[in-house]
N, C-alpha and C positions, 0 to 999 in steps of 0.2 A: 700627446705630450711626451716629453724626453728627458731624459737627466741631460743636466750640462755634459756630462760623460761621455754620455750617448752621444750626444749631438756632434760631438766630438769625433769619436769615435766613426760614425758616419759617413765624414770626411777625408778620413784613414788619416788623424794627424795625432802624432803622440803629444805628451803634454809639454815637451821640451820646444817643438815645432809651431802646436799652435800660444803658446806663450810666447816666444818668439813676434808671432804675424798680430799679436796682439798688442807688443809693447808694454808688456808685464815679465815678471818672473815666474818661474816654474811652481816658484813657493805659494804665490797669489793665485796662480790659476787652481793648483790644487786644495787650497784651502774654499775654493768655490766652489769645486765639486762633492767637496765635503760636507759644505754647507756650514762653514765655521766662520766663512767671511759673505762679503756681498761686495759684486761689483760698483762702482760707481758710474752714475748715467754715460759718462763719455764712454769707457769702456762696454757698455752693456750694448752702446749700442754698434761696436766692432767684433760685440759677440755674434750681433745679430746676422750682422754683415759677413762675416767669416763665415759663419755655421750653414747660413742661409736660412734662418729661423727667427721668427720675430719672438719677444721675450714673452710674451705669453703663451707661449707654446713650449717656456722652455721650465725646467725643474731645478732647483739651485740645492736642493736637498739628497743626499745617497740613496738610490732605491730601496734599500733596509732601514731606513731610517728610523720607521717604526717598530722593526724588531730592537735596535743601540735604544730608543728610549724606553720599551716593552723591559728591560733586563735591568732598568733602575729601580 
């Protein structure tokens, strides 16, 4: 499993580039890697296709995620 980040990152595409190859903005992409938004199917599945990762392989949440919610 991967964070979207990673998956990203993988690729060696910043978030400018692969927003871009996606058809979204910088703003949308990052707020998915944050886990503040959620794709929608058409997009999820140009994730898949970009990244080379089918979505269930992939993580829409920050790796610390659990520490930002632990400090509530």
């Amino acid at each position: 499993m991967l964070s979207l980040k990673q998956a990203r990152e993988a690729k060696k595409l910043t978030q400018k580039e692969a927003a871009k190859l996606l058809g979204i903005s910088v703003d949308a992409l990052g707020n998915y890697e944050r886990g503040k938004t959620y794709p929608d199917v058409p997009i999820l599945r140009k994730i898949e296709e970009l990244y080379g990762i089918p979505y269930d392989r992939l993580i829409f949440l920050p790796l610390d995620y659990d520490k930002v919610v632990n400090k509530i």
